[in-house]
MARDRENKOL-15975 format. One record per residue: y, x, z of N, C-alpha, C, O in turn; residue in one letter. Coordinates in steps of 0.02 Angstrom, whole numbers, padded with zeros to 5 digits, always signed. Each point is the difference from the previous one (the first is absolute). Layout:
! residues N
YXZYXZYXZYXZA/...
! end
This chain:
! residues 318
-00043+00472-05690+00051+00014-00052+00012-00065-00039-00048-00031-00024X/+00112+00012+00016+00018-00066-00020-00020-00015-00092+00020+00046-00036X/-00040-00079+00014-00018+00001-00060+00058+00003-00060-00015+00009-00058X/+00070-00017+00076+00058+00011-00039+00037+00077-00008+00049+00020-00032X/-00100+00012+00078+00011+00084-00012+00007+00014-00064-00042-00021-00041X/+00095+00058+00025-00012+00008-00070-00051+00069-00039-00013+00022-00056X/-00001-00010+00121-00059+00071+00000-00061-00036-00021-00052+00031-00011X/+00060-00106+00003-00084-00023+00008+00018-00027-00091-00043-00032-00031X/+00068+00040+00018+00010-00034-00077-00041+00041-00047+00002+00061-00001X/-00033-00095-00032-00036+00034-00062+00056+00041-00058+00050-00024-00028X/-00071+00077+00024+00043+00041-00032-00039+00053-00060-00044+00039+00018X/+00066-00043-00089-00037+00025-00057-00025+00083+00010+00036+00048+00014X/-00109-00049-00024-00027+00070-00009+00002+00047+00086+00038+00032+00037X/-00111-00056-00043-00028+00022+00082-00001+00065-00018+00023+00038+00043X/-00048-00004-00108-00019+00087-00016+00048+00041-00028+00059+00008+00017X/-00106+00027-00081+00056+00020-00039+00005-00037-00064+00029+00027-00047X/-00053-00087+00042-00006-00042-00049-00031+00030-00065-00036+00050+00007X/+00048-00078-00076-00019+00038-00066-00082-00037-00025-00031-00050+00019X/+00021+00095-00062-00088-00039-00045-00022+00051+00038+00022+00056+00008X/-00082-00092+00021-00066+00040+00021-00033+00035-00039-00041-00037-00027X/+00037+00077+00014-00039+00047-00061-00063-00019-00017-00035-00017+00047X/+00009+00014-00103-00055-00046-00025-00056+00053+00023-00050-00034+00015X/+00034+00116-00006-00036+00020+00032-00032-00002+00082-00048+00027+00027X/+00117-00085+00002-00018+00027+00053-00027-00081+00040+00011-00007+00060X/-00034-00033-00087-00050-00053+00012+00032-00040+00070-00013+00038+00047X/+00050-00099-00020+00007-00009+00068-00076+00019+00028-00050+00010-00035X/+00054-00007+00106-00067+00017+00030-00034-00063+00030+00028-00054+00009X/-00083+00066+00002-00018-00048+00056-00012-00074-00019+00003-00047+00041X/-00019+00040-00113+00019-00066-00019-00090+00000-00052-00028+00047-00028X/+00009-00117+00036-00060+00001-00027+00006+00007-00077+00050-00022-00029X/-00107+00054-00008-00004-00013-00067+00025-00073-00029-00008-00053+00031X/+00030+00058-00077+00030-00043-00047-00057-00042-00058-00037+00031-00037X/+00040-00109+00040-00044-00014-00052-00001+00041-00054+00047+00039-00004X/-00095-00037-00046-00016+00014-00060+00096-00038-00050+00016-00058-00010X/+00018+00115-00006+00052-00035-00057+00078-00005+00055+00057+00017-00015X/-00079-00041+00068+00068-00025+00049+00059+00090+00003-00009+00061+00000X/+00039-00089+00002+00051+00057+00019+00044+00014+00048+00029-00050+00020X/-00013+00102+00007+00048-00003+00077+00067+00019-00041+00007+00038-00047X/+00047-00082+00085+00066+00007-00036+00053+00018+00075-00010-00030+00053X/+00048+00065-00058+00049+00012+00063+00081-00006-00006+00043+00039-00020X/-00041-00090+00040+00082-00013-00020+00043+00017+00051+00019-00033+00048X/-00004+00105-00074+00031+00057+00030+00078-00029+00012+00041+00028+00037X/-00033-00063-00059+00082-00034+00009-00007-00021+00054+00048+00021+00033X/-00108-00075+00021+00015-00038+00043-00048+00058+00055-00059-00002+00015X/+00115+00053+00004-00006+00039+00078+00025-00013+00034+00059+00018-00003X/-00078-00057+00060+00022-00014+00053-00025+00034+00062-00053+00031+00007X/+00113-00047+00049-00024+00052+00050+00042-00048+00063+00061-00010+00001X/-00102-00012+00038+00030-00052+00054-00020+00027+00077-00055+00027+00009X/+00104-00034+00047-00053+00011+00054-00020-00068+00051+00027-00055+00004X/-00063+00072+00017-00026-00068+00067+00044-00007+00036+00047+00039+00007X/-00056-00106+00029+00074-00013+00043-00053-00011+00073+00001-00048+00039X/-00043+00108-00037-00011-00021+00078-00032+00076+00022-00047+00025-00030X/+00081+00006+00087-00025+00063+00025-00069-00003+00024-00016-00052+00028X/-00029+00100-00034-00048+00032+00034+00032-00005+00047+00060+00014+00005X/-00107-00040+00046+00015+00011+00082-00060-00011+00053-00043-00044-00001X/+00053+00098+00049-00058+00015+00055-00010-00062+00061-00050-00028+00024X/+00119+00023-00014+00035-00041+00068+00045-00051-00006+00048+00018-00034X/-00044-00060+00048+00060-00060-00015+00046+00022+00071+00039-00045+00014X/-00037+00084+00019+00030+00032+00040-00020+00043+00063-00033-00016+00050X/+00058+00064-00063-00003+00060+00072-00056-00036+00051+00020-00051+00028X/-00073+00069-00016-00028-00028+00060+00001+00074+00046-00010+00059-00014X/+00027-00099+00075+00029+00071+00062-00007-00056+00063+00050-00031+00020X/-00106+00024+00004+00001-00045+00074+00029+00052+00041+00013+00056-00022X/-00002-00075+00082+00023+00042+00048-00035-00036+00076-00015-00060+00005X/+00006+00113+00055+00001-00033+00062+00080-00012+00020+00052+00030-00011X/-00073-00097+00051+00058-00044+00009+00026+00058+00083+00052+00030+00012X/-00085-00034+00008+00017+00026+00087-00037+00052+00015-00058+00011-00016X/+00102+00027+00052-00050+00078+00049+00043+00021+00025+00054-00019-00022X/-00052+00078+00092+00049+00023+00028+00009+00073-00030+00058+00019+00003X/-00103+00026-00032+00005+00063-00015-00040+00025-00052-00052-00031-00010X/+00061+00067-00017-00012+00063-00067-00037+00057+00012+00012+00052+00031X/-00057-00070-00062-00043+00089+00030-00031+00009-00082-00012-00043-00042X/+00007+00111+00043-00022-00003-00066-00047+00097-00007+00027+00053+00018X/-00080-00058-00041-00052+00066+00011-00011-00010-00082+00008-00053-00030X/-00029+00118+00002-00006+00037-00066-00086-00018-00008-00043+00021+00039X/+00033-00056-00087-00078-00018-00040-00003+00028-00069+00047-00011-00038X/-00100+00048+00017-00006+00053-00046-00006-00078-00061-00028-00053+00014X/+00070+00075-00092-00017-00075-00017-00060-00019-00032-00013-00059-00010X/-00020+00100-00004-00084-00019-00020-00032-00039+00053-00041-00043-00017X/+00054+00053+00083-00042-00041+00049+00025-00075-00020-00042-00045+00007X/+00094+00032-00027+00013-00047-00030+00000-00050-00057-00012-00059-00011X/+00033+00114-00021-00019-00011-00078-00090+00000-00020-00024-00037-00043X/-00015+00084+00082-00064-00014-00037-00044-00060+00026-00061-00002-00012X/+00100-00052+00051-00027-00046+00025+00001-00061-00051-00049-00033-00016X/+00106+00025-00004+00037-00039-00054-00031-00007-00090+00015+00040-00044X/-00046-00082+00037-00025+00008-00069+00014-00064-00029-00028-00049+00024X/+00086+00039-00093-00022-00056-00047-00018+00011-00049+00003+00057-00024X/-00037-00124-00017-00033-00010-00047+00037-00048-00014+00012-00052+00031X/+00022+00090-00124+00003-00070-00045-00024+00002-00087-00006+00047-00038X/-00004-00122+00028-00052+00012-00037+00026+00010-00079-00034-00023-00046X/+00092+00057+00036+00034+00012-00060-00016-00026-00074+00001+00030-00054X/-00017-00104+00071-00005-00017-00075+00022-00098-00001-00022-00045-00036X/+00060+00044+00075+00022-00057-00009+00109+00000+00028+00025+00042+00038X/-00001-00079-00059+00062-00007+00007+00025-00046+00059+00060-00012+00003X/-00103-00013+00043+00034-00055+00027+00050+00039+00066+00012+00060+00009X/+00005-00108+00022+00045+00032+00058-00071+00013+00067-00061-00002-00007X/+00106+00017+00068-00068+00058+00027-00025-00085+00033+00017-00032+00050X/-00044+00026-00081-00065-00055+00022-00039+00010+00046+00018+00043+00041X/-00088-00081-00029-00045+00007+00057-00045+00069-00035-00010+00058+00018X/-00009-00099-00074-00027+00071-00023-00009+00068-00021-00046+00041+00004X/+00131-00039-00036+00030+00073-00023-00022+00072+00015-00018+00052-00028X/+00033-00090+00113+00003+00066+00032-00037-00009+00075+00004-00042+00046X/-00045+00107-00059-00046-00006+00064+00018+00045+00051+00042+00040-00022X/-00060-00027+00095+00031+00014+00049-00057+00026+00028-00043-00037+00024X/+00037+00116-00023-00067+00031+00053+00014+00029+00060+00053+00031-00006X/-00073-00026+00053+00028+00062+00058-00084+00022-00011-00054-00028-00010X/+00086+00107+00020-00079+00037-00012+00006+00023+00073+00043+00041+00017X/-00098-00076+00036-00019+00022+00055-00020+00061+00014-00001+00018+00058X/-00016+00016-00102-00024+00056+00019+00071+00061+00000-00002+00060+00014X/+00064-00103-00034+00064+00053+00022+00052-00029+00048+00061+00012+00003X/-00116-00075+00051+00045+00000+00022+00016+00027+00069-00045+00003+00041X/+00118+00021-00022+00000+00049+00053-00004-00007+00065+00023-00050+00026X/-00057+00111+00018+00002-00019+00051+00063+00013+00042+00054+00024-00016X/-00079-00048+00076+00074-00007+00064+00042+00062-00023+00059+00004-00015X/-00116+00049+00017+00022+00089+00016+00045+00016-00057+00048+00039+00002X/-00071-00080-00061+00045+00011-00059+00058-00013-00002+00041+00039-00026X/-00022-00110+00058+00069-00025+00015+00035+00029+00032+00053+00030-00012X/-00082-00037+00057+00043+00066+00075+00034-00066+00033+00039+00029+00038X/-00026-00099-00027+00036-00042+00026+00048+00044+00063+00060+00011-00006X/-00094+00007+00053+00015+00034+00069+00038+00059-00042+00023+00037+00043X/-00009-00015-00097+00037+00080-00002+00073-00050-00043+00052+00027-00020X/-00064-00094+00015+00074-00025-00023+00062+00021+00063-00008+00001+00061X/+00062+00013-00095+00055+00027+00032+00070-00091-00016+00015-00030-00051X/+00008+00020+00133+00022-00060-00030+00062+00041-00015+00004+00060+00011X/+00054-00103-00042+00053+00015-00025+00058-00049+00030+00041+00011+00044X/-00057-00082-00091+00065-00055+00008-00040-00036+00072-00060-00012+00006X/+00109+00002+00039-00022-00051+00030-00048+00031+00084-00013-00040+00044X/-00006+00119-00039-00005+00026+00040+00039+00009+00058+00054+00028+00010X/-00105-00066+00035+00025+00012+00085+00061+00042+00013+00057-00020+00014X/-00078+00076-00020+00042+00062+00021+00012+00071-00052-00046+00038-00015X/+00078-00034+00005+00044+00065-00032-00031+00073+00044-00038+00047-00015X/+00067-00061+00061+00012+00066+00056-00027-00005+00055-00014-00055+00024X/+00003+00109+00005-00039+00007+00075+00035-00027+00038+00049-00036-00013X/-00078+00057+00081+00031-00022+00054+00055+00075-00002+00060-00010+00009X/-00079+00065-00018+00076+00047-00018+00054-00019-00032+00054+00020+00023X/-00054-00070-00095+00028-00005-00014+00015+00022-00077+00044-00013-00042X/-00118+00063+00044-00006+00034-00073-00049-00037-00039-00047-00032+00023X/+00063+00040-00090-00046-00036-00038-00068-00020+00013-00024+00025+00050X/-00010-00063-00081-00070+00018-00001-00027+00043-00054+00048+00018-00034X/-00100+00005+00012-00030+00029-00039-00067-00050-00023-00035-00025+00045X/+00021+00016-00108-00037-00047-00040-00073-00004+00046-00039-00047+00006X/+00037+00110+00023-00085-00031+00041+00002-00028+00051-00053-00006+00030X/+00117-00022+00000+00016-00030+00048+00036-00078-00024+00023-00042+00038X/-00025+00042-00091+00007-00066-00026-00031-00040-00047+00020-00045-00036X/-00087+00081+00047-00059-00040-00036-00011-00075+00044+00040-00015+00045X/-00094-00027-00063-00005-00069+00013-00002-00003+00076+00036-00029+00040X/-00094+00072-00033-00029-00011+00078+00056+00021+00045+00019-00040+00043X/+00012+00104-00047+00068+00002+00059+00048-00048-00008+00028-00016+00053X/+00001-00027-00127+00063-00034-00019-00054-00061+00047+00031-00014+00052X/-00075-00011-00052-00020-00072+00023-00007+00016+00079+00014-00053+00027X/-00030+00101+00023-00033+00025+00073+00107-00029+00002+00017-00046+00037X/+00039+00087-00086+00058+00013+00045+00018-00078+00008+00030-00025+00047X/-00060-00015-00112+00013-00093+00004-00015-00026+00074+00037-00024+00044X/-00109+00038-00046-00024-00039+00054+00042+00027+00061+00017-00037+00046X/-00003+00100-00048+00032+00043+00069+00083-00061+00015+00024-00023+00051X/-00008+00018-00116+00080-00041-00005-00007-00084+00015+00042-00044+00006X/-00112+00043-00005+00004-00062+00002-00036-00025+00082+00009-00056+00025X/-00050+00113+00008-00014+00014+00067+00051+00012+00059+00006-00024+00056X/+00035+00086-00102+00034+00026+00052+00075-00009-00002+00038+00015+00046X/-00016-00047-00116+00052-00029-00022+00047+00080-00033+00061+00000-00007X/-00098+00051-00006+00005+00096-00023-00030+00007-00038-00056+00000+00027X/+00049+00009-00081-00066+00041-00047-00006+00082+00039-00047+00038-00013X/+00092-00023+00054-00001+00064+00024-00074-00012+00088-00028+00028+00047X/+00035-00076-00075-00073-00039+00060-00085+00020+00003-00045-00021+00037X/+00045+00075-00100-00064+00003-00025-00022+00026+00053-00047-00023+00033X/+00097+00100-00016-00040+00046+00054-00011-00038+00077-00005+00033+00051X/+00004-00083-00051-00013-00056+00057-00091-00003+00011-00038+00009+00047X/+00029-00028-00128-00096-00016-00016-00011+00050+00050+00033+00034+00039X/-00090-00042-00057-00052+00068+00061-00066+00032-00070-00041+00045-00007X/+00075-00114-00039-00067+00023-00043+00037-00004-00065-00030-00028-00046X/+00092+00051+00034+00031+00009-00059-00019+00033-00065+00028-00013-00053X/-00079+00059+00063-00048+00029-00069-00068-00032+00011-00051+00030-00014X/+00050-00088+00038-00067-00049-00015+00035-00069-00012-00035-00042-00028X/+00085+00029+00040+00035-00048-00055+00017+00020-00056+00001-00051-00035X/+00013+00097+00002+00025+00039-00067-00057+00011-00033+00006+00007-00061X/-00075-00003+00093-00057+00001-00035-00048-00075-00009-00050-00013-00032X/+00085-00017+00066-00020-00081-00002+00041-00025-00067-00031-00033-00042X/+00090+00045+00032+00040-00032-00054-00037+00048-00056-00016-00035-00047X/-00001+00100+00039-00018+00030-00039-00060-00054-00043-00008-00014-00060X/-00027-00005+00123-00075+00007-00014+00014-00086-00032-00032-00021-00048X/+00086-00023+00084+00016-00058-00038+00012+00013-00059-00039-00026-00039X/+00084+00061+00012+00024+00011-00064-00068+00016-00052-00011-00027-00055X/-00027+00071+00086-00046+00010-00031-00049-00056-00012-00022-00009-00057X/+00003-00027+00104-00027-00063-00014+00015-00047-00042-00043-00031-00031X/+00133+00015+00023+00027-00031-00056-00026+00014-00075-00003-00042-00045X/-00013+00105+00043-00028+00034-00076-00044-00028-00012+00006-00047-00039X/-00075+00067+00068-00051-00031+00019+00001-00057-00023-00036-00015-00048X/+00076-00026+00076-00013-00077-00020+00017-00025-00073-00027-00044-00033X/+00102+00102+00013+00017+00002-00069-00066+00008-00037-00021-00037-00044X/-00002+00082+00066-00051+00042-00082-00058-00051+00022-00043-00004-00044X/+00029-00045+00110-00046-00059-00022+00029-00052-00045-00034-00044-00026X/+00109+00052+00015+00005-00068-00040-00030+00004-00070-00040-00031-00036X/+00096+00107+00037-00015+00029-00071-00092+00000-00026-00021-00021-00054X/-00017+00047+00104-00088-00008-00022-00003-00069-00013-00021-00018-00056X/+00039-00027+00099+00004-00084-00015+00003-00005-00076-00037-00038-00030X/+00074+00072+00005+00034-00032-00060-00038+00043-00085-00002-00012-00060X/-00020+00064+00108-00011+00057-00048-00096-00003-00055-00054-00030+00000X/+00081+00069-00028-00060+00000-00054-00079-00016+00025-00045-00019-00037X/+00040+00033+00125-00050+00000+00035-00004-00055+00050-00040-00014+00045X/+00104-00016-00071+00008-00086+00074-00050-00042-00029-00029-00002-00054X/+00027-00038+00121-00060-00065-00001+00032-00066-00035+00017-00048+00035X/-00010+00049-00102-00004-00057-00031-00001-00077+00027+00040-00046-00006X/-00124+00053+00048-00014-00061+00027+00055-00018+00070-00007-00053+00031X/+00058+00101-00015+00022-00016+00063+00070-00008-00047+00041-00035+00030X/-00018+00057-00093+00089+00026-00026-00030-00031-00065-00031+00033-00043X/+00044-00093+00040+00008-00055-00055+00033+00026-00069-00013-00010-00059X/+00062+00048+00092+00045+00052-00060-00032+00030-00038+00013-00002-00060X/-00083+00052+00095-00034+00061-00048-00013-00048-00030-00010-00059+00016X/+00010+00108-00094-00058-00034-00048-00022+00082-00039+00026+00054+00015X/-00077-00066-00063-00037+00073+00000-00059+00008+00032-00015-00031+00051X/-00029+00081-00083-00044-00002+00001-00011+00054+00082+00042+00043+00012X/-00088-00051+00026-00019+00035+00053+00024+00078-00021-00006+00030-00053X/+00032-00012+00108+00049+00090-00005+00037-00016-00025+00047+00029+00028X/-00016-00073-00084+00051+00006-00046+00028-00049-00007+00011-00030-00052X/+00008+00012+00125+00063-00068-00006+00056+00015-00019+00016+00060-00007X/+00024-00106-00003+00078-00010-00029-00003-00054+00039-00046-00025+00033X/+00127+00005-00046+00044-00060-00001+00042-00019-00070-00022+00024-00052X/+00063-00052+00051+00012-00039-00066+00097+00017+00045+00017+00025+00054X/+00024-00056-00115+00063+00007+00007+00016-00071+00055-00017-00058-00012X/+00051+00080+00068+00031-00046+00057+00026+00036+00049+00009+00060+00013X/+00006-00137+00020+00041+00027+00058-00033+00019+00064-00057-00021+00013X/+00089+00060+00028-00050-00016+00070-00013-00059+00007+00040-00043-00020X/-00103+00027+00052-00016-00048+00020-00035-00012+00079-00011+00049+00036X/-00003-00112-00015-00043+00005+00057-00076+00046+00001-00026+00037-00042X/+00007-00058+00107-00097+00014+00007-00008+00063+00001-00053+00028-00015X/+00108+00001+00034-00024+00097+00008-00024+00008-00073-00044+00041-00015X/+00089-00100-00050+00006+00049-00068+00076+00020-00010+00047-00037-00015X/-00044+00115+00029+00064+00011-00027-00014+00061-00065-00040+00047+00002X/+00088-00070-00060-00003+00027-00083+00056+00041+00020+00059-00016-00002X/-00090+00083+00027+00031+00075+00014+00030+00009-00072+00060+00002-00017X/-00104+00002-00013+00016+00048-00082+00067-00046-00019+00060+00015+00003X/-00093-00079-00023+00041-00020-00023+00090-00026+00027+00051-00007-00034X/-00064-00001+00112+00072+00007+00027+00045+00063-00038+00055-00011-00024X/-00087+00081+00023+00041+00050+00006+00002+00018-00090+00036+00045-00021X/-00078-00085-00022-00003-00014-00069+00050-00023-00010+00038+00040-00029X/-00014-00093+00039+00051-00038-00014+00075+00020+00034+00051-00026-00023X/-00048+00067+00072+00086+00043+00038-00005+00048-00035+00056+00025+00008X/-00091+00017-00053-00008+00044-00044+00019+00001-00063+00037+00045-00022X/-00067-00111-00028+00009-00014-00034+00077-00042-00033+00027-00009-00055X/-00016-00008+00124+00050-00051-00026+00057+00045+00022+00050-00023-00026X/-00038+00069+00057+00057+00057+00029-00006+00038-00046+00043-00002-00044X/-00108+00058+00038+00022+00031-00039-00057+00009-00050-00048+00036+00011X/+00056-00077-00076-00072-00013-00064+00011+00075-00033-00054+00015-00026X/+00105+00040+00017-00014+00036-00046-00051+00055+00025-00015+00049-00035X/-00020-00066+00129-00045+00032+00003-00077-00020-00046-00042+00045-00006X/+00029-00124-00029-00035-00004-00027-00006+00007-00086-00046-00026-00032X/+00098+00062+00005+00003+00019-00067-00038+00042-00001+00013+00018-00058X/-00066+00031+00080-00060+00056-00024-00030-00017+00069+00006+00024+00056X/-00052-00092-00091-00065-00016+00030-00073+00081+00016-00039+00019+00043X/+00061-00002-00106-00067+00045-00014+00002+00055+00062-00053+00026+00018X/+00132-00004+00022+00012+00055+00030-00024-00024+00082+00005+00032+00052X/-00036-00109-00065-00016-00020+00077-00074-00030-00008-00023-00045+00035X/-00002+00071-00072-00076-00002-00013-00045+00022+00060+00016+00053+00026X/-00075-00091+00002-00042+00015+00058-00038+00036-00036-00017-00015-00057X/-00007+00087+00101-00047+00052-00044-00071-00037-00005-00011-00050+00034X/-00023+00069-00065-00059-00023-00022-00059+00004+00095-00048-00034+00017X/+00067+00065+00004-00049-00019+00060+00022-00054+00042-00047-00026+00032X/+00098+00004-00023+00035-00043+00035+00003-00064-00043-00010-00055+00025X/+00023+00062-00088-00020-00063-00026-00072-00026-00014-00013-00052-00030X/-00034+00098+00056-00073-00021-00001-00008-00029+00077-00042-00042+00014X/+00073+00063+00018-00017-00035+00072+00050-00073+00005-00023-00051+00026X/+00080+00053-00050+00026-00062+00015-00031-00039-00050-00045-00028+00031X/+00043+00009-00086-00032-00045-00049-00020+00023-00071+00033-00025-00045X/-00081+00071+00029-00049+00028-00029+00006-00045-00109+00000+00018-00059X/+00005-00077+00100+00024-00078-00062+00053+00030-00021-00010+00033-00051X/+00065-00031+00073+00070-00005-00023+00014+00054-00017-00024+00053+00020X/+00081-00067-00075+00044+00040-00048+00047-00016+00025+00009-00050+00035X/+00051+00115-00057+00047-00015+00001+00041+00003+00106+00039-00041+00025X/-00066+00097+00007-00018-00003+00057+00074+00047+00028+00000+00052-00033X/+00042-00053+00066+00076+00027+00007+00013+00000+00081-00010-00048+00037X/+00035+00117-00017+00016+00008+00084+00085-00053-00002+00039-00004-00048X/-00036-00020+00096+00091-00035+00002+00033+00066+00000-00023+00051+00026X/+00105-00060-00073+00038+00067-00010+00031+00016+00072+00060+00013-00007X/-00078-00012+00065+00035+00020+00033+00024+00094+00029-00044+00038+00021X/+00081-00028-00024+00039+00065-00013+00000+00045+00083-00019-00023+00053X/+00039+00073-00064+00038+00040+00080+00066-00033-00012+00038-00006-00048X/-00039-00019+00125+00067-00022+00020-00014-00076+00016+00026-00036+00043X/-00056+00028-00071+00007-00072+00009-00010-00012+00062-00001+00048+00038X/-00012-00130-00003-00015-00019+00057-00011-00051+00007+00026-00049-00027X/-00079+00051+00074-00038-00071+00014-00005-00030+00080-00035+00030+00041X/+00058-00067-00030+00029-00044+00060-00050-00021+00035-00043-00021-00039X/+00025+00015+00103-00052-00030+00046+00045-00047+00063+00054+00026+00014X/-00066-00072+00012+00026-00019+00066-00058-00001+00036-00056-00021-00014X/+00087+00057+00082-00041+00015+00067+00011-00037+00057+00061-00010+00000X/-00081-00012+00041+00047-00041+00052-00036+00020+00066-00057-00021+00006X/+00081+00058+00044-00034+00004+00060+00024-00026+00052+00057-00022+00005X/-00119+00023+00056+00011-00045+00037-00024+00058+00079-00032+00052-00001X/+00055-00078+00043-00016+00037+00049-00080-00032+00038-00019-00056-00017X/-00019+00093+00063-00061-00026+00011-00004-00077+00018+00049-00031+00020X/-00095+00009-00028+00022-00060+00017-00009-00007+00086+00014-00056+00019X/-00031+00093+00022+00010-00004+00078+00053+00049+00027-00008+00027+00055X/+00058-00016-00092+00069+00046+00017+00025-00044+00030+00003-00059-00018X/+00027+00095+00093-00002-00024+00040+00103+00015-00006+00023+00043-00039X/+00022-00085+00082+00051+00005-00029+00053+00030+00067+00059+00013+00008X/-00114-00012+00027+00015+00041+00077+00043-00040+00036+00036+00028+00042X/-00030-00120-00055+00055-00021+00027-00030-00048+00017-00018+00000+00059X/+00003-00051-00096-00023-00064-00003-00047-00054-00049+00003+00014-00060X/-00041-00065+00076-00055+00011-00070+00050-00044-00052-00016-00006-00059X/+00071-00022+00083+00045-00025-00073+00004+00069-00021-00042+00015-00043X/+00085+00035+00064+00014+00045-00040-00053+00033-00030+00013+00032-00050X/-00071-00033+00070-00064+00047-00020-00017-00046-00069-00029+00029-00046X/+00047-00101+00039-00012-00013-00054+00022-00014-00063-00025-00023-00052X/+00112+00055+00082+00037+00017-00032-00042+00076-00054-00033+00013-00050X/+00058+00007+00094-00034+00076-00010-00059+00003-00045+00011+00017-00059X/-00073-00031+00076-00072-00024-00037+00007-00031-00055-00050+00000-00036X/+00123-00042+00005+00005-00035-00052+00053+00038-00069+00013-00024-00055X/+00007+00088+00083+00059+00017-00029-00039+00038-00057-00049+00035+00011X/+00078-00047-00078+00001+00041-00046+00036+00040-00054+00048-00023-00032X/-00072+00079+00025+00054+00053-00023-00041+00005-00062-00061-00007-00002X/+00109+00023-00063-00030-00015-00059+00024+00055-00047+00060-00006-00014X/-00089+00055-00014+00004+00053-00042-00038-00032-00060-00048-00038-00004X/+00095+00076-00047-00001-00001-00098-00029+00068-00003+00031+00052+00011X/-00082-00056-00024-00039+00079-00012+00042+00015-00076+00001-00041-00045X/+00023+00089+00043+00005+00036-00064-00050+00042-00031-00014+00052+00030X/-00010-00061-00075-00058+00042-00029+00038+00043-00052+00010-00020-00057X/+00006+00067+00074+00030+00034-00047-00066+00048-00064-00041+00038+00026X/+00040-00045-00083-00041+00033-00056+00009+00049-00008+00055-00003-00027X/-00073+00071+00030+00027+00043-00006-00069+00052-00045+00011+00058-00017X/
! end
């Protein structure tokens, strides 16, 4: 706000002005020498405002993945989410969100497994192989989960048809191979997340700091070394989109058992506001075995062996 605002000009009588009543003492003010007297010169009320906003974000932070071929997106209850997520700030200083402000926990002990996600029950949407059967009639959503939308890829990219599937011999042991990939992807997620979490190895993630069980991280960006600042990525697309979820701190308070397991020390202990509806983004990228054979030739087989198809998991909160 430009300083020539004329909203920012000092302007007479911040209250309701008048004499302070001699019963009613200003407050808060130390005893007075022996003889000295307090005088209030009720004429000079002034009432001015600051010329600089409170602010969370110096702008919207919203990364995005750059590339993928398709959209799939499966329903996550949002506590499996939300009770993973814990900051700490230390409410008694003013600076901007510094190293110290604000601390960053993932409480390992919520974080979810494969079965919770459901990866394999995502239904793709944008960017899916095929619409319709080989009839001609739609598909129906259990036929366009990951593992059939990726078997009809490879089929289009084998047989030059996604209508190629019924070719396999082992078409419901490829659909349970992509399953069981997808599921592995999790897996590797919820190791990053332990990496990082209240129970990670310090001596290996330069990042933790905190006492044994009760690591944090500090305010940043992702970084290298298998340290990635979960909390704080989705701290900051939160905060800076939408802050009036952090006007009633008190309504995102960690209950008293959960804040004894993540850091027992700290005050002031808060789940991230994230809501039903919201959504949280993953990129997947699969690949076919690596000895898929391309039924033609070994250029083409290494064609084939090299190709990748790339799904945006939608995590829908619900």
């Amino acid at each position: 706000m430009s300083s020539s605002d004329s909203r920012l000009d000092v302007i007479n009588s911040s209250g309701t002005g008048g004499v302070v009543p001699t019963a009613i003492p200003i407050p808060a003010l130390p005893a007075l020498p022996v003889g000295a007297l307090q005088m209030s010169l009720v004429s000079l009320d002034k009432m001015v405002r600051i010329d600089t906003q409170g602010a969370l974000s110096a702008a919207p932070y919203n990364p995005a993945f750059q590339n993928w071929n398709a959209v799939a997106q499966c329903d996550v209850p949002l506590e499996e989410m939300r009770g993973m997520f814990v900051f700490q700030t230390d409410h008694f200083d003013v600076d901007d969100v510094a190293a110290t402000d604000v601390r960053f926990y993932i409480d390992s002990n919520n974080i979810p497994s494969a079965a919770d996600i459901g990866f394999p029950t995502a239904i793709v949407g944008n960017g899916k192989v095929s619409s319709v059967g080989v009839s001609g009639s739609a598909l129906s959503n259990s036929d366009l989960i990951i593992g059939k939308d990726y078997i009809r890829h490879l089929a289009n990219k084998l047989f030059n048809t996604p209508f190629g599937v019924d070719i396999f011999i082992n078409e419901s042991a490829l659909v349970a191979s992509v399953n069981d990939a997808l599921n592995k992807v999790w897996v590797s997620c919820a190791q990053d997340l332990q990496n990082n979490s209240i129970t990670g190895d310090s001596s290996a993630n330069a990042y933790l700091q905190g006492t044994t069980s009760h690591k944090y991280q500090l305010s940043g960006v992702r970084t290298t070394d298998n340290s990635f600042n979960f909390g704080c990525e989705l701290f900051k697309m939160l905060v800076s989109r939408t802050p009036s979820r952090f006007t009633d701190l008190t309504t995102l308070e960690v209950d008293s058992v959960q804040a004894s397991r993540v850091d027992p020390a700290a005050r002031n202990l808060y789940k991230l506001p994230l809501q039903v509806g919201d959504q949280i983004l993953i990129r997947v990228g699969l690949k076919p075995h690596p000895d898929q054979t391309s039924f033609q030739n070994s250029t083409k087989d290494l064609e084939i062996q090299d190709d990748l198809r790339v799904y945006i998991m939608v995590l829908n909160l619900v």
